[in-house]
N, C-alpha and C positions, 0 to 999 in steps of 0.2 A: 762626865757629869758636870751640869755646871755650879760652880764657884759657889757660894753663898758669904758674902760679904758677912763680917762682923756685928754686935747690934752698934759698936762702937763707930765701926765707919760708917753704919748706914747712917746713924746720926749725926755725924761730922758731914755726909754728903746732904745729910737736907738741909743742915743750919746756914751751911757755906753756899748752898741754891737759894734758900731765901734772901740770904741779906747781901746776894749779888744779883736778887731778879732773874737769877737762872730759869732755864728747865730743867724739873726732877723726876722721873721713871722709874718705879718700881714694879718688880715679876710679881704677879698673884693670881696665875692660875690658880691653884691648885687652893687658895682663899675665896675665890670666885667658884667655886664648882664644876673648873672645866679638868673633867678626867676622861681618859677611856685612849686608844691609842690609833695612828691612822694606817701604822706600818706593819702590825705584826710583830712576830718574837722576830724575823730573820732582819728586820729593819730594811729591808729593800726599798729606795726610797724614787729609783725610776724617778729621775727628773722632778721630786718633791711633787706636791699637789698645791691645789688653791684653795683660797676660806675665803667664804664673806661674813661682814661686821651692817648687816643688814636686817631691817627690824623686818621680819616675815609674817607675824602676825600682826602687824599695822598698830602697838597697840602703845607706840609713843618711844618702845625703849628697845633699842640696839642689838640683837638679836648674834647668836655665833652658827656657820654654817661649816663643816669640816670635809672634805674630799677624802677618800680612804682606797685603800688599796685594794688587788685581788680580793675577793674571800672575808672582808670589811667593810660593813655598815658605812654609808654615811652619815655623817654624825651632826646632829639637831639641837643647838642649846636655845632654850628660850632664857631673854631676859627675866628676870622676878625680881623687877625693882631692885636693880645691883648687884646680884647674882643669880649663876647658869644652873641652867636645869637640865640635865637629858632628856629631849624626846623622842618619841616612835610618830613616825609620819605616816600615816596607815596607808599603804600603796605606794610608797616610792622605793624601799630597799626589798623589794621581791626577788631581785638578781643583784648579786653582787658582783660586779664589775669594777675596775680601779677604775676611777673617775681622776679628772684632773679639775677643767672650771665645775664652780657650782654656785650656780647664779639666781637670782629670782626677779623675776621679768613679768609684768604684766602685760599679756599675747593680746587679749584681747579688750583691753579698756573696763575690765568688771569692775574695778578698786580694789581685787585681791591679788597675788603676787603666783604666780607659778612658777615652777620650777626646771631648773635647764640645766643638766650636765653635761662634759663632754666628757670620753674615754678616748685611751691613746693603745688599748688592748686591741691586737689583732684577730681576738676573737669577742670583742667588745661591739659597743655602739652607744651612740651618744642618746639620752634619753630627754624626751618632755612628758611632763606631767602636769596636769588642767588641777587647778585646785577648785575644788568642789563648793568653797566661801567656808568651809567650817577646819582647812588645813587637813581634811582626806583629799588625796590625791587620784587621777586617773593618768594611765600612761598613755599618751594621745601621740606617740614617736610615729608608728605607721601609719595614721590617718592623716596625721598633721604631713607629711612627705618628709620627714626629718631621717629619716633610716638608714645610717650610710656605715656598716657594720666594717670594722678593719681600716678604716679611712687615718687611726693613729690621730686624733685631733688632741690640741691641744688649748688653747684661748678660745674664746668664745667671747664676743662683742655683741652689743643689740645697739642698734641706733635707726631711724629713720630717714632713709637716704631719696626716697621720691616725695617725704613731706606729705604722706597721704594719710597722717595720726596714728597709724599703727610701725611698730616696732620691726626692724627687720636684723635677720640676725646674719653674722660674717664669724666663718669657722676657721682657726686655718689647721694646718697637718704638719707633721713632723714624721717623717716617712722616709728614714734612709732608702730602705728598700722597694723601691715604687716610682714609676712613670707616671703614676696618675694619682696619687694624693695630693691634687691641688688644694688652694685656698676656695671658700664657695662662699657665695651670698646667695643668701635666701629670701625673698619676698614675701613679707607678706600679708594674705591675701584677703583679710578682715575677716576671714570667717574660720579660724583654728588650722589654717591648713598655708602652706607655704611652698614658693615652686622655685627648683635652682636657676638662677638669672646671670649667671656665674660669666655666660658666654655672651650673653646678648649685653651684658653691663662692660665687657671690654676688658675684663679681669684676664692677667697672664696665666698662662695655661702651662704651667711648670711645675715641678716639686724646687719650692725654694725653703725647703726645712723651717717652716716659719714657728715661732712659740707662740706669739701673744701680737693682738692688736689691740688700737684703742680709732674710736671715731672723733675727729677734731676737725672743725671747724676752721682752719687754721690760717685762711685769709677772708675772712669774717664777712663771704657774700650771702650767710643766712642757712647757705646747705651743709649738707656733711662728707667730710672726707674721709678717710682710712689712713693711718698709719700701720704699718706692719715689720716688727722684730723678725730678723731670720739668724738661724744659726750659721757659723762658718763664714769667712772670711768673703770666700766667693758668692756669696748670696745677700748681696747689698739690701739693706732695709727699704723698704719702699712706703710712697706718698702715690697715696692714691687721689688725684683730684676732680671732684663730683661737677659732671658736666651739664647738669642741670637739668637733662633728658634721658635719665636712667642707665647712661654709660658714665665712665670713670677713664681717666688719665693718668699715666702713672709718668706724675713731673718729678720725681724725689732728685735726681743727677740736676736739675736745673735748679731745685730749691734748695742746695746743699745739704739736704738731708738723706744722701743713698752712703747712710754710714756701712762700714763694711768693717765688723768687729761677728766675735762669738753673741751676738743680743738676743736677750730673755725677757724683758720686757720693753713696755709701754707706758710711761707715767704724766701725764700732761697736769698742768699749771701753769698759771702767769707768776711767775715769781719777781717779776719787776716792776706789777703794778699798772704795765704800760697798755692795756685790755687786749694784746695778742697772746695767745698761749703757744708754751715753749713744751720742751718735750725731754724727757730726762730717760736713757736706755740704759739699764742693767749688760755687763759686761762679763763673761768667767776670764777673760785673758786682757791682759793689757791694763785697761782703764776705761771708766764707764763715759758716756756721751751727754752733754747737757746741751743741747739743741734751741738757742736763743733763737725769737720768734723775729725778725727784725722789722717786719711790718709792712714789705712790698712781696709778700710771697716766698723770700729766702729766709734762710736758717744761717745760724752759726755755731760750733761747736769750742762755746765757752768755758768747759772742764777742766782744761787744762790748766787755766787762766783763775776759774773761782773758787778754785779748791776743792773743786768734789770728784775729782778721777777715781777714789777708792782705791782702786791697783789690787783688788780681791779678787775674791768667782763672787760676785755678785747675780744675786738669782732677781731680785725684787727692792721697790723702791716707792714710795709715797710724798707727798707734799703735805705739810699741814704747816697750822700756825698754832704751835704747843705754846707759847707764851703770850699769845693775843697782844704781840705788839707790832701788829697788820702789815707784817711781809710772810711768807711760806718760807719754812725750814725742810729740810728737807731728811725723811730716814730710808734707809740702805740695810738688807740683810743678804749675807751668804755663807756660803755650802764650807767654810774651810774645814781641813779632817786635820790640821796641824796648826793649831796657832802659835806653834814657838818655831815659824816659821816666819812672824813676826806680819803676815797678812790679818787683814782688819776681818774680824767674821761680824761684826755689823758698825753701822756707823750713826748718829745724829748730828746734822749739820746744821746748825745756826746760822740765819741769814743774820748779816750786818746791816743791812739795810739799805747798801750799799753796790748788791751784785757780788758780793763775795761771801764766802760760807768759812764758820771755822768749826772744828770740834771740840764742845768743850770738857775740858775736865772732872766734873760733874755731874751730868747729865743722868746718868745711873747704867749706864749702856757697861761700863767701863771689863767689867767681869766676866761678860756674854758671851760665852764659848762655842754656843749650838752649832750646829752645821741647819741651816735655817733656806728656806723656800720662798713661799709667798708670804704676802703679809694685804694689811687692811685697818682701815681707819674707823672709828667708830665711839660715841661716847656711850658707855655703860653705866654711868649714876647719874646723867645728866646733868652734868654741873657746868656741861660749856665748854671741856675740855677735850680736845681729842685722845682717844688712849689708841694704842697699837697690838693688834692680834698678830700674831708670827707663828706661824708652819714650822715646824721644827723635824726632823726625822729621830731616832732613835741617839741617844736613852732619854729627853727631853721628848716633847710634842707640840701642843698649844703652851704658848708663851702669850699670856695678857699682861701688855706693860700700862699700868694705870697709870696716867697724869696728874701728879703731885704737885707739882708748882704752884708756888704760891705767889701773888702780884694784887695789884688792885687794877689791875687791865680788865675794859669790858668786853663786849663782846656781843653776837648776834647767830643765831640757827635761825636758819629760811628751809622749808619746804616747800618743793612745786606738784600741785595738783593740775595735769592740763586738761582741757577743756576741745579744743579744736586740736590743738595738738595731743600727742600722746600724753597717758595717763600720768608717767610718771613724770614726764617735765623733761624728759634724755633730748640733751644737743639743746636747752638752753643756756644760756649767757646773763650772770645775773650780777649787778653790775651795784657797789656800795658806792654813796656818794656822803659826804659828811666836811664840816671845813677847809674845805676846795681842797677833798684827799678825793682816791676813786680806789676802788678791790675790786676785783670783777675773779669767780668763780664758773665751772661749767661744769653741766651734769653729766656725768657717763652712768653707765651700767657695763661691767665687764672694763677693769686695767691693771698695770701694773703687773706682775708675773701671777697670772689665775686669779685676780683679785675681785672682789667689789666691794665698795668702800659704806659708808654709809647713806642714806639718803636724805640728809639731812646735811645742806651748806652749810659750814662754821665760814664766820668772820671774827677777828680780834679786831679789837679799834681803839687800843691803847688807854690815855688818863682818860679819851674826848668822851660824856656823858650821854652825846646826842647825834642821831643819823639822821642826818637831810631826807633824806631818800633811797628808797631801791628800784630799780630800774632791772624789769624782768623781759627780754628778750624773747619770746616763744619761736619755737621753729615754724609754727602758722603762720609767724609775720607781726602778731597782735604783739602790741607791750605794754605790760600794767606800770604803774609807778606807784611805789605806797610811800608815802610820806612819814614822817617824825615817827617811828615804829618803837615799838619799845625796847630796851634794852636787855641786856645780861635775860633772855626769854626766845623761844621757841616760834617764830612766825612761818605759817602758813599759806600761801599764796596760792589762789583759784586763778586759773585763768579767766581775762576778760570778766571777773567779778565787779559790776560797778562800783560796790564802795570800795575799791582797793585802787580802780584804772581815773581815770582825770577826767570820764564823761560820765555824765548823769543819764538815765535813765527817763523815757517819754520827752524827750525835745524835741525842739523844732530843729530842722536840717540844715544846722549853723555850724561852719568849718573855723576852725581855729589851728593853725597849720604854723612853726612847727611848735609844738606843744608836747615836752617842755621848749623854753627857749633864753636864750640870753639876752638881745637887746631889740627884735619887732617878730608881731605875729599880725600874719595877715587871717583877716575875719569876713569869711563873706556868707552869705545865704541870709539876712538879716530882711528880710522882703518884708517882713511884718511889722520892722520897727522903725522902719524909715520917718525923717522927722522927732524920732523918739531919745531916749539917751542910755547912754552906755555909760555904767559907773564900773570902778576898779574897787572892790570890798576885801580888807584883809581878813587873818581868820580870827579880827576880835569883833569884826561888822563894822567898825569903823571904813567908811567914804575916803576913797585914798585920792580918788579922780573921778569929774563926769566929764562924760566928753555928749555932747550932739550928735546923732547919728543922720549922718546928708544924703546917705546912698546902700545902695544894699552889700556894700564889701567899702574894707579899708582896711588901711596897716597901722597900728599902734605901738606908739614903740613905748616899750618898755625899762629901758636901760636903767629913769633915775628910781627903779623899786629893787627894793632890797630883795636879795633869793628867799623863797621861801615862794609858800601854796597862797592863791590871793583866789576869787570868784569877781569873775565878768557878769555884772547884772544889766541886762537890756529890756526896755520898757517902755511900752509904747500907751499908752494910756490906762486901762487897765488891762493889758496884754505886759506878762514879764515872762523871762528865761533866764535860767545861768548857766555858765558851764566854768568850769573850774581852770584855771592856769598855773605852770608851777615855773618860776622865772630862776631862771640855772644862777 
């Protein structure tokens, strides 16, 4: 059972996190309302399950989804403004089959979320269910072509890999027994249904015991790649690279990345700030893999060097930034059945800032005994902090570690609504800019061991009051930029929504190229103002610059203006336009 600290030491552990700026974690399931169990009385935990920390009724607050065993319920916590609720999802727990991921995926652009399991049962199958807009569910597995009964799946990823706005989903298998439990990609095909592309996309046609993938982006040409966890030593991890015409590459032995360990998951972040993202794999033997991004296509495996090997059974692993003082920390759970065998059963790493991880002494972690699965990120009171849901198998279950720390660190939640791209915003790059600092986060759906995380980006951004700008990537191509946003608050971001992107709305067809920019933007299609003048207006209206306009294009250069959002006003008698510029 696990430990329960003192009132004494828990108070000497928060006093000694405050007045060091620490991070503080405390358990409160069981204060939150999350009860009920995934395993049974026999605790059979088959390779643990996954949970997501995903708001499934859209309705602003953080949501708990629980994967369950044989002959058990899936389990449905709705948020209720800081604490869980059990619910009944009318049409999804008809069969009760052990499920492993359990995901919620918008298939078809509605702005409601459906729902995705997989099973690793040999007389199982992986389920979809169409949500109705009111959270009744239809099971749409046979019509949609998703039916693949016995196949032993395990991860479950959605990303967009041909960039045609909709969602495609990559399953893989774990199948000692079997020649043919391959890995499958699925297409697809805008209208609820989906075709396997498995062969024609240039996917290996092997059983490589795989757990968990994750889609990344990982030499930033705008498409998406595949990462893929396999078990056993002989079954190297693979880097799938998207060739831009619906086949894939599998470069992992060129990019340093065909680790060949026991791996269980998939965890991507940039925890260096540098906007490539690196990739952190779960290990049960040895020590876990932290896969630095180096930024011509190779990886390096810096664990050893920054402190995070663990040296556990590590099942699951997350990125966040628990004290919002804008680098990624990073937390680690696993399976140990002996901790006086002196193995870690979970860990929180504190970045330094520096590329190096330590763990500290207080954190709250210190007592946690579970033999623990997956886990997931997610803020429950909305207060800006990320807290952590943890898998747990018998005599523990759901573990909600709530974020306690105290700081006067700010902070930022971004959500993406997309527009040309998919709905939810998956496989964008969303980029903080603020006192010549940069964060850059990226959306997934489906990571980490069975995971998904919240849908809602945290940024910490330390004492600094004020964000330059964000800079949103779309997988369509399109990039909004929202300027001066508010802080310690919750922003939402539409795609291509004009008051959020840097073009206005009914203009004339006047290019301002590159926009943003640091020191000239060339401007042309000005046919109308020639003869006319072109002034530089800040954002008090104040006239920073007129310039005469000679000809229908020119280059301005910008250098002596301070950064920040200025309007280009051109005017040719009673003919004007603006268009907005934001000088890096």
């Amino acid at each position: 059972m696990k430990h329960v600290p003192c009132t004494f030491c828990l108070l000497f552990l928060f006093v000694f996190s405050v007045s060091n700026a620490q991070v503080f974690f405390s358990e409160q399931s069981q204060e939150l309302g999350l009860t009920g169990s995934s395993w049974g009385e026999d605790g059979n935990e088959n390779f643990g399950g996954g949970i997501s920390f995903f708001d499934f009724d859209n309705d602003g607050w953080d949501d708990l989804t629980v994967s369950s065993n044989e002959g058990l319920p899936i389990r449905f916590y709705k948020n209720n403004e800081g604490t869980f609720e059990l619910l009944n999802m009318p049409g999804i727990n008809d069969d009760l089959f052990q499920t492993k991921s359990v995901l919620w995926v918008d298939i078809d652009n509605d702005g409601d979320y459906d729902f995705f399991s997989s099973s690793n049962q040999t007389d199982g199958d992986n389920r979809l269910y169409e949500n109705q807009g009111d959270l009744t569910f239809v099971n749409i597995t046979n019509t949609a072509g998703l039916s693949n009964p016995g196949h032993q799946s395990f991860g479950a990823s959605w990303g967009d890999y041909n960039k045609d706005g909709f969602l495609d989903l990559f399953l893989v298998s774990r199948f000692f027994d079997s020649d043919t439990a391959f890995n499958t990609l699925y297409k697809n095909n805008g209208d609820n249904t989906f075709t396997d592309v498995s062969i024609e996309a240039n996917l290996i046609q092997e059983n490589s015991l795989s757990f968990c993938s994750a889609w990344i982006d990982y030499d930033k040409d705008g498409w998406q790649d595949i990462y893929i966890s396999n078990d056993k030593i002989q079954n190297k991890n693979i880097l799938y690279h998207n060739n831009q015409d619906g086949t894939f590459t599998n470069v992992a032995e060129a990019a340093g990345a065909d680790v060949a360990i026991d791996a269980m998951s998939t965890t991507v972040g940039d925890y260096n700030n540098d906007g490539w993202l690196d990739i952190y794999i779960a290990n049960t033997q040895l020590g876990n893999a932290f896969l630095k991004n180096n930024g011509d296509g190779t990886f390096t495996d810096v664990a050893p060097n920054n402190g995070t090997l663990f040296e556990s059974v590590a099942w699951s692993s997350v990125f966040l930034d628990a004290d919002h003082d804008k680098d990624l920390d990073l937390y680690v759970s696993a399976s140990v059945t002996n901790v006086e065998s002196g193995q870690l059963s979970a860990a929180y790493y504190q970045n330094n800032g520096n590329g190096l991880y330590t763990i500290p002494q207080s954190a709250g972690f210190e007592d946690d005994i579970s033999i623990s699965y997956g886990n997931a990120i997610g803020d429950v009171d909305n207060d800006g902090k990320y807290d952590i849901a943890v898998l747990n198998c018998l005599p523990e279950d759901v573990f909600l570690w709530k974020n306690e720390s105290e700081n006067n660190n700010n902070w930022i939640k971004v959500k993406l609504e997309g527009t040309e791209s998919n709905r939810q915003g998956i496989g964008a790059l969303i980029e903080l800019s603020y006192n010549d600092e940069k964060q850059y986060n990226y959306t997934l759906c489906g990571e980490g061991y069975l995971g998904q995380n919240s849908s809602y980006e945290f940024f910490g951004i330390g004492e600094d009051t004020q964000i330059d700008f964000i800079t949103i990537y779309w997988p369509s191509g399109i990039e909004d930029v929202v300027t001066n946003p508010q802080i310690n608050a919750t922003l939402t971001v539409i795609e291509g929504d004009p008051q959020l992107g840097l073009e206005e709305i009914h203009q004339e067809k006047i290019s301002v190229y590159p926009n943003p920019s640091t020191e000239t933007l060339q401007i042309s299609g000005m046919n109308n103002y020639v003869s006319g003048a072109l002034e530089i207006i800040d954002m008090s209206g104040r006239v920073i610059q007129t310039i005469q306009i000679i000809d229908v294009s020119m280059t301005l250069d910008i250098t002596s203006l301070t950064k920040g959002m200025y309007m280009l006003q051109m005017r040719s008698g009673e003919v004007t336009t603006h268009k907005k510029i934001l000088k890096m």
